[in-house]
FINU-165936 format. One record per residue (C-alpha): residue in three letters; residue number from 1; x, y, z. Coordinates in steps of 0.1 Angstrom, whole numbers, plus 5000, padded with zeros to 4 digits. Each point is the difference from the previous one (the first is absolute). Last residue first. Example, Ala and Ser with C-alpha at 12.3 -4.5 7.8 and 13.67 -1.06 7.14 Angstrom:
# residues 2
NODE   rest    nr      u      v      w
NODE    SER     2   5137   4989   5071
NODE    ALA     1   4986   4966   5007
END
This chain:
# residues 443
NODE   rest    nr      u      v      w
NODE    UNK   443   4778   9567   8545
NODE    UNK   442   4994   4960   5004
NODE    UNK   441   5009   4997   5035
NODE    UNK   440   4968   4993   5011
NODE    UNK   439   4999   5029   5023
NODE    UNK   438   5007   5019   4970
NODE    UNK   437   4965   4994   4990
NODE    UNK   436   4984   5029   5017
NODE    UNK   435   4981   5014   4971
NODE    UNK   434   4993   4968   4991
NODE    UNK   433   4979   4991   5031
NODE    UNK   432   4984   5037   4999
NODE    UNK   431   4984   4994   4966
NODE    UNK   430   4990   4959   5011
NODE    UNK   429   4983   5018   5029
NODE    UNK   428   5009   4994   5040
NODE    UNK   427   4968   5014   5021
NODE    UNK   426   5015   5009   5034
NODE    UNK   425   5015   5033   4989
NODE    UNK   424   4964   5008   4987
NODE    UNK   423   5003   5032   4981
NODE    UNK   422   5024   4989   4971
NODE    UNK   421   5004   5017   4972
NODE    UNK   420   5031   4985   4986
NODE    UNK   419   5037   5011   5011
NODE    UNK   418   5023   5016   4979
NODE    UNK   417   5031   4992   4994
NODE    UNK   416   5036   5017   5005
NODE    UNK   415   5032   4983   5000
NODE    UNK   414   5027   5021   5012
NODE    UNK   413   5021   5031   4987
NODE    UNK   412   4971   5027   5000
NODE    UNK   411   5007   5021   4970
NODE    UNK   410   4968   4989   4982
NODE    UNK   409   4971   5001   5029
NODE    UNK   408   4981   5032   4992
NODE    UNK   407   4999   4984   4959
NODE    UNK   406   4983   4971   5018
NODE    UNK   405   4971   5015   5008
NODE    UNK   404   4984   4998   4963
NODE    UNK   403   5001   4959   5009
NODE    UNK   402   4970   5007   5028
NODE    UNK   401   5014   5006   5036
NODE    UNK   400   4971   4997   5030
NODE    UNK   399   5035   4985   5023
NODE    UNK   398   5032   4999   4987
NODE    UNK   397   5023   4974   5013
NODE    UNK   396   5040   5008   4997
NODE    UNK   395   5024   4974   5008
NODE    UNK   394   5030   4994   5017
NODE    UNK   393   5024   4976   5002
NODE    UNK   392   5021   5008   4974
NODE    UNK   391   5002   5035   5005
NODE    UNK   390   5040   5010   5009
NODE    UNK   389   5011   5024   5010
NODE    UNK   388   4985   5013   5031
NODE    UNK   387   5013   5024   5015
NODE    UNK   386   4981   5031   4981
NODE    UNK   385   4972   4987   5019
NODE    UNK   384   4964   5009   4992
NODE    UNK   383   5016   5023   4974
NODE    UNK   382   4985   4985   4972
NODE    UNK   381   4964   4997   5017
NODE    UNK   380   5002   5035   4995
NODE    UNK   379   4983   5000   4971
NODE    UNK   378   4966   4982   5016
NODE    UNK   377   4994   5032   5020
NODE    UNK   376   4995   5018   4972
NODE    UNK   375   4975   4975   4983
NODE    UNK   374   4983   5000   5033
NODE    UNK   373   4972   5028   4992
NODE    UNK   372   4997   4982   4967
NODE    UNK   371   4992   4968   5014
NODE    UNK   370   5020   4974   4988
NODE    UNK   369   5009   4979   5027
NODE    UNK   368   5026   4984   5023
NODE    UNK   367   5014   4969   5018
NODE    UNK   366   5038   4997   5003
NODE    UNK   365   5007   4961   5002
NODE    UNK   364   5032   4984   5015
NODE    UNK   363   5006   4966   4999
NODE    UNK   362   5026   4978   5021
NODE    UNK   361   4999   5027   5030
NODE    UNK   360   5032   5013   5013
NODE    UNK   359   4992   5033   4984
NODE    UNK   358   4969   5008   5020
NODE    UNK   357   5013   4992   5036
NODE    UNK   356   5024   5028   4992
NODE    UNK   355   4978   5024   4982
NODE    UNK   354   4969   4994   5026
NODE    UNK   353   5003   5036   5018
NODE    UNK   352   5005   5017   4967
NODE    UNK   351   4977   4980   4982
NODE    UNK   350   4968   5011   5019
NODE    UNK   349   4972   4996   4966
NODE    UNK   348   4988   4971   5019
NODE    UNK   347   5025   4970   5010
NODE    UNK   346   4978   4974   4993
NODE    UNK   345   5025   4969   5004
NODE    UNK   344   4990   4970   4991
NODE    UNK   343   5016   4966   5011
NODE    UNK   342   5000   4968   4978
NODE    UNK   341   5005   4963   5010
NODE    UNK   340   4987   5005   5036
NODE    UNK   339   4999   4976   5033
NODE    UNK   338   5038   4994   5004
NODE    UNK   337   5000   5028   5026
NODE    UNK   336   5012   5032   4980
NODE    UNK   335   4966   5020   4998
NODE    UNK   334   4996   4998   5038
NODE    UNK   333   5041   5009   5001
NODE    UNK   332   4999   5029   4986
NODE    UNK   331   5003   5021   5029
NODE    UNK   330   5009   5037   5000
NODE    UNK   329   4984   5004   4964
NODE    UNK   328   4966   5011   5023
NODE    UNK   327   4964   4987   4981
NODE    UNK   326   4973   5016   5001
NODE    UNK   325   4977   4981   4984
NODE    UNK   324   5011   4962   5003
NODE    UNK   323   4986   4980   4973
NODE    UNK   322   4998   4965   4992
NODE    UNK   321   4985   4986   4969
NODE    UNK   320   4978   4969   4994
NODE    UNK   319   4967   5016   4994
NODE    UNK   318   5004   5025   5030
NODE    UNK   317   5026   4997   5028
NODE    UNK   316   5005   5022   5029
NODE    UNK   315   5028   5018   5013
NODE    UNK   314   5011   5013   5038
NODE    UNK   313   4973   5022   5018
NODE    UNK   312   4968   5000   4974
NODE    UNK   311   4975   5028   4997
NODE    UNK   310   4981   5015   4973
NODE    UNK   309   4971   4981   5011
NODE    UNK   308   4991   4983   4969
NODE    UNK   307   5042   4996   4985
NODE    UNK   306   5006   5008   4968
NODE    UNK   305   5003   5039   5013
NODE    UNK   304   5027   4992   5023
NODE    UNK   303   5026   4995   4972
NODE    UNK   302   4995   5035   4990
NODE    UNK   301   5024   5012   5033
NODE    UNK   300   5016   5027   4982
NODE    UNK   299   5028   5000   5022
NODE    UNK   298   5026   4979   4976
NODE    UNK   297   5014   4966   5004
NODE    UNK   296   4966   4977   4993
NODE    UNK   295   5017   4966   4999
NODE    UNK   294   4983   4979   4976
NODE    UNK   293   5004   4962   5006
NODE    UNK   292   4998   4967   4974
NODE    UNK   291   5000   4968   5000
NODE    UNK   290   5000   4987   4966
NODE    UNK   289   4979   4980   4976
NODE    UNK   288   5012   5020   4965
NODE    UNK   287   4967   5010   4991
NODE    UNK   286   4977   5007   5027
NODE    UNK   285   5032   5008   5029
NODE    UNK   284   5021   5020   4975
NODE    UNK   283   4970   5013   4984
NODE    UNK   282   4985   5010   5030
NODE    UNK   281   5028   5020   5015
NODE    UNK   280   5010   5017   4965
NODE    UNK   279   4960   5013   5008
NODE    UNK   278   5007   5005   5033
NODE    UNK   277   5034   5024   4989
NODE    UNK   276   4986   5018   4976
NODE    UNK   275   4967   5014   5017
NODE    UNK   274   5027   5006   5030
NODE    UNK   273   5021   5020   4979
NODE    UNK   272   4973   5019   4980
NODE    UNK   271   5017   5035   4989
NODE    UNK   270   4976   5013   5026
NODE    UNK   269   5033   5020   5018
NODE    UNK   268   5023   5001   4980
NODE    UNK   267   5031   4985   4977
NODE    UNK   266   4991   4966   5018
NODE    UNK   265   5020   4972   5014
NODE    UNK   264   4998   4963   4998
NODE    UNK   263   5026   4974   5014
NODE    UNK   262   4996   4968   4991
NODE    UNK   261   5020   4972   5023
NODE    UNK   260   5003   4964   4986
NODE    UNK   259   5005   4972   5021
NODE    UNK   258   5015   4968   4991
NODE    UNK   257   5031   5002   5028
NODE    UNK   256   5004   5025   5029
NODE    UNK   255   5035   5015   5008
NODE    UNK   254   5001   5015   5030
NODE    UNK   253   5010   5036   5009
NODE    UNK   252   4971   5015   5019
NODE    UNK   251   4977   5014   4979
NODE    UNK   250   5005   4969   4972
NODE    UNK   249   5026   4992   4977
NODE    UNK   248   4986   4982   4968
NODE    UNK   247   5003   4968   4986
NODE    UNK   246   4983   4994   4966
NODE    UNK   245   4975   4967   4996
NODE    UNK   244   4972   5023   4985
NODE    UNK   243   5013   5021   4976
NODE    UNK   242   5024   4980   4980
NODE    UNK   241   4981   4970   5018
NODE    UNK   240   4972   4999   4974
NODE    UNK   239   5024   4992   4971
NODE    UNK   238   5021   4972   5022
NODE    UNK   237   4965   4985   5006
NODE    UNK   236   4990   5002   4963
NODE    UNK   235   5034   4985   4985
NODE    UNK   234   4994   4969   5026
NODE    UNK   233   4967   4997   4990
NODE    UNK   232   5010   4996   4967
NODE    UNK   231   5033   4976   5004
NODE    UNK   230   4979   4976   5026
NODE    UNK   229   4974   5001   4969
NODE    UNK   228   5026   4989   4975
NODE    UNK   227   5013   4976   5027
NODE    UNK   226   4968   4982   5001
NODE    UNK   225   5005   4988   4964
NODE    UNK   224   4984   5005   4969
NODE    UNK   223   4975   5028   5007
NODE    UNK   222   4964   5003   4985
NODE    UNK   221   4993   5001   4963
NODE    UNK   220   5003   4962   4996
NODE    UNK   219   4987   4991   5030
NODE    UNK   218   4962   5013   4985
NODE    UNK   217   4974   5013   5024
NODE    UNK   216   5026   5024   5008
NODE    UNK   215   5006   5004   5037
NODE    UNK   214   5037   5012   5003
NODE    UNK   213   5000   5022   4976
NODE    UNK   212   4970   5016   5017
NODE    UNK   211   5021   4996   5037
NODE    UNK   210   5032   5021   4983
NODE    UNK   209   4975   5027   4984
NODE    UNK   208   4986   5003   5032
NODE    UNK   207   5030   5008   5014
NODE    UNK   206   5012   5026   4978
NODE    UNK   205   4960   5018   5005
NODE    UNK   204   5003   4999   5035
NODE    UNK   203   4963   5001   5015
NODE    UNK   202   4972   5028   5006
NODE    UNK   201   4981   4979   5025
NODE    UNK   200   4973   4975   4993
NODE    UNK   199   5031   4976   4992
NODE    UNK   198   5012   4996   5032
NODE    UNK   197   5032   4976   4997
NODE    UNK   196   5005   4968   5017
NODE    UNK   195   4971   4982   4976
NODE    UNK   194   5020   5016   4971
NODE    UNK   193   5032   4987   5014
NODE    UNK   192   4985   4962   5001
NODE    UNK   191   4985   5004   4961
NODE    UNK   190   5034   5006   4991
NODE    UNK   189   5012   4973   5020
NODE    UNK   188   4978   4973   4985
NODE    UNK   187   5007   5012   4966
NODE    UNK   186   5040   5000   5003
NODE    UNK   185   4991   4966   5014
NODE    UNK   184   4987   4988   4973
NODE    UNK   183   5024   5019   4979
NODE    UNK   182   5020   4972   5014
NODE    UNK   181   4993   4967   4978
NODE    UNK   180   4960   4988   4999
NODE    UNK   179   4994   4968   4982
NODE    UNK   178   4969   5003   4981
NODE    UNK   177   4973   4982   5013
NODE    UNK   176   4976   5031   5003
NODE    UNK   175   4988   5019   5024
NODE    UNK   174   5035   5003   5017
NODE    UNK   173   5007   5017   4968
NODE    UNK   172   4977   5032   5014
NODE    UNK   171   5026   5004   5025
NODE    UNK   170   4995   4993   5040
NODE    UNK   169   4993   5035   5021
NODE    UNK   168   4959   5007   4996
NODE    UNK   167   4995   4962   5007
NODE    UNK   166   5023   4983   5022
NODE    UNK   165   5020   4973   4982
NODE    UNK   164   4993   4968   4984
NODE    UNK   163   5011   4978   4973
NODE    UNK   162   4984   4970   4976
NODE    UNK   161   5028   4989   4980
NODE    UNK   160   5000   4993   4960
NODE    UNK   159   5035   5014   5001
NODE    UNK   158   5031   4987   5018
NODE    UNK   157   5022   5019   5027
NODE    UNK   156   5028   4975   5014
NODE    UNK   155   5030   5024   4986
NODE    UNK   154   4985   5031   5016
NODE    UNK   153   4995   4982   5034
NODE    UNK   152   4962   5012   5010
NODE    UNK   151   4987   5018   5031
NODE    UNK   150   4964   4993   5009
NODE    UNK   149   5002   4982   5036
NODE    UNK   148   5027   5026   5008
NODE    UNK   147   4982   5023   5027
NODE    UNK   146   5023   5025   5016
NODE    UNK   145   5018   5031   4987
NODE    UNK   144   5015   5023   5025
NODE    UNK   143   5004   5036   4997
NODE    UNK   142   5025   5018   5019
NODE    UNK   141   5002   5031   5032
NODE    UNK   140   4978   4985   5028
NODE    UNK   139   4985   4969   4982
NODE    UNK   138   4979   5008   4971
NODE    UNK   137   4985   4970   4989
NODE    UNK   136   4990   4993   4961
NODE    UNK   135   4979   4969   4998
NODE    UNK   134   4968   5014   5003
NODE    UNK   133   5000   5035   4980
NODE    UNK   132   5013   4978   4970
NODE    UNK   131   5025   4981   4980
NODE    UNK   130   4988   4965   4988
NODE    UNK   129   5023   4988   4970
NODE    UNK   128   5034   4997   5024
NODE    UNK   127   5020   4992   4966
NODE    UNK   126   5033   4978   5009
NODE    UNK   125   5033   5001   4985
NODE    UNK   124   5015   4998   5030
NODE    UNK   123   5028   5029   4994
NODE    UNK   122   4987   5019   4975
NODE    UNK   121   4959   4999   5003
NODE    UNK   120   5001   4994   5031
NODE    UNK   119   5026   5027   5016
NODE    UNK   118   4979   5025   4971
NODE    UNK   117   4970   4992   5020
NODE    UNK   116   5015   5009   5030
NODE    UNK   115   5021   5031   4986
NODE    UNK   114   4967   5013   4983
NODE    UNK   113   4982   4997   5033
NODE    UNK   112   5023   5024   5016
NODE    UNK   111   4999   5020   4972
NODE    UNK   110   4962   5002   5001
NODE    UNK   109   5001   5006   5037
NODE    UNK   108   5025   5033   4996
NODE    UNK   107   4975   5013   4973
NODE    UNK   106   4967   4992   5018
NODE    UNK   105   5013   5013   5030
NODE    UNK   104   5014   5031   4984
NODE    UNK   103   4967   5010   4985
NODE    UNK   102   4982   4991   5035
NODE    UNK   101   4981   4971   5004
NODE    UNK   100   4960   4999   5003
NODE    UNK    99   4978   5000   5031
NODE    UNK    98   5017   4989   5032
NODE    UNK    97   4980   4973   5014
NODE    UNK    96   4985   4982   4968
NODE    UNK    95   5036   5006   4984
NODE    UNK    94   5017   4985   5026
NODE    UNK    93   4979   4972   4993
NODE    UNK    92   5001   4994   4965
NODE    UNK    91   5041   5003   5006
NODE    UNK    90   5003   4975   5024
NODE    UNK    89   5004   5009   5032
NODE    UNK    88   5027   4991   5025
NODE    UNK    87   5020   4972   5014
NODE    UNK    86   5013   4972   4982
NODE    UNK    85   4998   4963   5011
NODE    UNK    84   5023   4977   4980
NODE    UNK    83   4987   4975   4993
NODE    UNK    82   4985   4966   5006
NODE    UNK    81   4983   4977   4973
NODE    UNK    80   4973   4974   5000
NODE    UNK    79   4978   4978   4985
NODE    UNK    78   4967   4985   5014
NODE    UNK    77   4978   4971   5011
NODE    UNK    76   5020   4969   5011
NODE    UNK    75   5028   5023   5009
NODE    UNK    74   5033   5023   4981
NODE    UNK    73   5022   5018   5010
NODE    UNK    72   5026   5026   4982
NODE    UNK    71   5023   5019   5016
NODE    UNK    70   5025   5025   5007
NODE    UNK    69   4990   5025   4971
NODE    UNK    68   5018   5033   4995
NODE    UNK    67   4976   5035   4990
NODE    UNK    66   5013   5021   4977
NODE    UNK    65   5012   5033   4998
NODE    UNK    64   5032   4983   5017
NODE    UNK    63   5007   4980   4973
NODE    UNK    62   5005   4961   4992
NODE    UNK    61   4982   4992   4974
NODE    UNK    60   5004   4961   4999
NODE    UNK    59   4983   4987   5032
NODE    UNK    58   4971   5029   4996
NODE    UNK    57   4993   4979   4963
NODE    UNK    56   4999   4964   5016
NODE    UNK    55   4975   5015   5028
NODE    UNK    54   4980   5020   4974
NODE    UNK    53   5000   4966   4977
NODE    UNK    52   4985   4980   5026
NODE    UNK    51   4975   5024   5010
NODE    UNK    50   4989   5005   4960
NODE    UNK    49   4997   4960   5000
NODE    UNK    48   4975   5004   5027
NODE    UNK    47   4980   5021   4978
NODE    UNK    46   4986   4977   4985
NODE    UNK    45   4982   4987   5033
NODE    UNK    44   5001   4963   5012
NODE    UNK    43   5030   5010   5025
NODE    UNK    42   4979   5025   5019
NODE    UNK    41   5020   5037   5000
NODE    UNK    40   5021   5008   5025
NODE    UNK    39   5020   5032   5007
NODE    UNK    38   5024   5007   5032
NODE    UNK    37   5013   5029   5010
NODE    UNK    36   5028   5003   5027
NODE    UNK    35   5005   5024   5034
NODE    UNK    34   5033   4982   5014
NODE    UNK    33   5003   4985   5039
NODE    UNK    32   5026   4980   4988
NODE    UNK    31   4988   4962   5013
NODE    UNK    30   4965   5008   4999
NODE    UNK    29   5001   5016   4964
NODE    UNK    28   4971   5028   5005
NODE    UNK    27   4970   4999   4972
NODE    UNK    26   4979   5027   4984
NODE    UNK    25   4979   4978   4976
NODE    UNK    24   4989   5004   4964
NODE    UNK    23   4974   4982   4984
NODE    UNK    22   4996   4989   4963
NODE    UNK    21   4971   4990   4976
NODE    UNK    20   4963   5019   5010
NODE    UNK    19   5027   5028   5013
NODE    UNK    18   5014   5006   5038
NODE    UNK    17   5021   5025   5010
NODE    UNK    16   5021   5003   5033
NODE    UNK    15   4984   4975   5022
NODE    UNK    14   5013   5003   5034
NODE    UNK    13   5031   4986   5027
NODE    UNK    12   5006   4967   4985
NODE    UNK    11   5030   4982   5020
NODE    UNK    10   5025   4981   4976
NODE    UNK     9   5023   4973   5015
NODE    UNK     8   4984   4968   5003
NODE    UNK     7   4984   4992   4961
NODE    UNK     6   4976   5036   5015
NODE    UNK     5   4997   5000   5037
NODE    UNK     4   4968   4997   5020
NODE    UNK     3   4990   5033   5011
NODE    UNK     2   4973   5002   4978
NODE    UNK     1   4993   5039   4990
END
């Protein structure tokens, strides 16, 4: 870049973005040694005015989710502002390097959003009118917004207006020259979450309800006011994290926040414990977005059979999950490390030697099944523990069982389902999804 300084006091470092209309510098302030951005656009261009505007509209908002201005410059040729310069990606970006957002990404960003654009829409009385993948950065921890040159005061807004926006995210009245109000917005940031979200997985059908409301063709049959969506997504997130933002106590004593630890054990040997728990491991991580680990805690040693050589020292992952075969209940802290938000434990049909690891667990599943030479066996899943008192947490799943097996199942005092055929533990079905719908809450 030319080392000459910029009106005396800015050094250009690099070209951050560049568009047929506007360019965007990395610059240093001599005096203060401060990394700054700076936009011009040529002075004969329309969308000068938009510059202008950005800079007048920055001086007034005032938050720290958005970017302050320090200047504006101006030469023979072009129009300038200086900013703020914000580190990080923007969300198109992060997207391109990291595949799509988890479930509680998207959530926790669309709040986060919804409290910026509600901060306009109350307290400036301002619509943004171009949220998208571009000018959304996350930096560390927040969201910033950036890029003004579009935003509207609601009380200067007039029909019979050409505007713009980025196509695929600005409202179908930006076609027209209708004046938009802030379902515009509502639009533009349901369109925003669904490009966060993966939508070729299975998806969350309470939030996609919230983004389709969200996007109507029509504003009149999507939300009011961004706080109605704040208030849904809010409701949602508090609904997921009744089982997945718990604290638990680990192995060794501490108390470890937003993880959930399932703890699965079998009324014999072959009931299908492991068959269960990978496939409660793949919905958790296919449907629900989660990281997920299955501790094999019994000396059956199946796990080793998904891998090629039968052979693996420590754990291995395989389509998302993490499992560790062989796993001693001495040391819990590779499952308790921050890294995990649920933790499996296969515990085999070997309850006696897991019982107190067992009952500390947040759910508690017996697996069984119906076949008649286990129909005995499966009464005495009464007086598994004459200690324990009380069920709540448990829950019976009943492998191969058709609704004629139920009567075998009437006097046990928990939940009992039955689980879908399902021979591919890696192959999540709509039948087995419901079937496992209290993860959602909703049972």
């Amino acid at each position: 870049m030319d080392e000459q300084l910029w009106f005396g006091k800015y050094r250009p470092v690099q070209l951050l973005a560049a568009t047929d209309v506007t360019e965007v510098f990395l610059v240093i302030h001599n005096g203060l040694g401060e990394k700054r951005v700076m936009k011009r656009v040529e002075k004969i261009h329309p969308e000068c005015s938009n510059l202008r505007k950005e800079a007048i509209y920055l001086q007034k908002v005032k938050h720290p989710n958005i970017p302050i201005v320090y200047d504006m410059e101006e030469d023979e040729k072009y129009m300038y502002i200086i900013e703020e310069y914000i580190q990080g990606l923007s969300l198109a970006k992060y997207r391109k390097e990291h595949g799509p957002f988890t479930f509680e990404q998207v959530v926790m960003y669309g709040i986060s959003l919804c409290g910026l654009l509600g901060f306009l829409h109350e307290d400036r009385k301002m619509l943004y009118l171009d949220l998208s993948p571009g000018n959304v950065i996350i930096a560390g921890d927040e969201l910033k917004l950036i890029d003004f040159g579009t935003s509207e005061c609601m009380n200067n807004i007039q029909d019979k207006q050409q505007r713009y926006g980025t196509p695929g995210f600005a409202a179908p009245e930006a076609k027209t020259l209708q004046a938009p109000d802030e379902r515009a917005d509502i639009y533009a940031l349901g369109q925003l979450l669904l490009f966060m979200y993966d939508q070729h997985s299975t998806v969350d059908k309470e939030l996609m309800r919230i983004l389709s409301k969200c996007t109507e063709e029509h504003e009149s049959r999507r939300f009011r006011y961004i706080g109605e969506v704040r208030d849904k997504l809010v409701q949602l997130n508090n609904k997921k994290r009744k089982f997945f933002g718990k604290s638990k106590t680990s192995g060794n004593g501490t108390v470890q926040k937003g993880v959930l630890s399932i703890g699965l054990i079998g009324s014999h040997r072959g009931a299908g414990t492991t068959h269960t728990a990978i496939l409660m491991a793949n919905i958790l991580h296919q449907v629900y977005r989660k990281k997920v680990v299955v501790a094999e805690c019994n000396e059956h040693q199946d796990l080793q059979f998904l891998i090629e050589n039968n052979t693996v020292e420590d754990c291995f992952l395989l389509m998302g999950v993490t499992y560790f075969p062989d796993f001693l209940l001495k040391n819990t802290e590779p499952l308790h490390n921050g890294t995990y938000d649920c933790c499996i434990y296969d515990f085999g049909s070997e309850y006696e030697e897991n019982k107190q690891f067992l009952m500390r667990c947040d759910m508690k599943f017996i697996v069984t099944d119906c076949s008649p030479w286990h129909i005995k066996k499966n009464g005495l899943l009464l007086d598994l523990d004459q200690e324990i008192t009380c069920w709540k947490n448990w829950q019976l799943l009943i492998n191969h069982a058709l609704p004629k097996d139920y009567r075998f199942f009437r006097h046990v005092p928990m939940k009992t389902m039955a689980i879908p055929h399902a021979p591919d533990p890696f192959r999540i079905t709509r039948p087995v999804v419901k079937c496992f719908n209290f993860f959602d809450g909703t049972a």
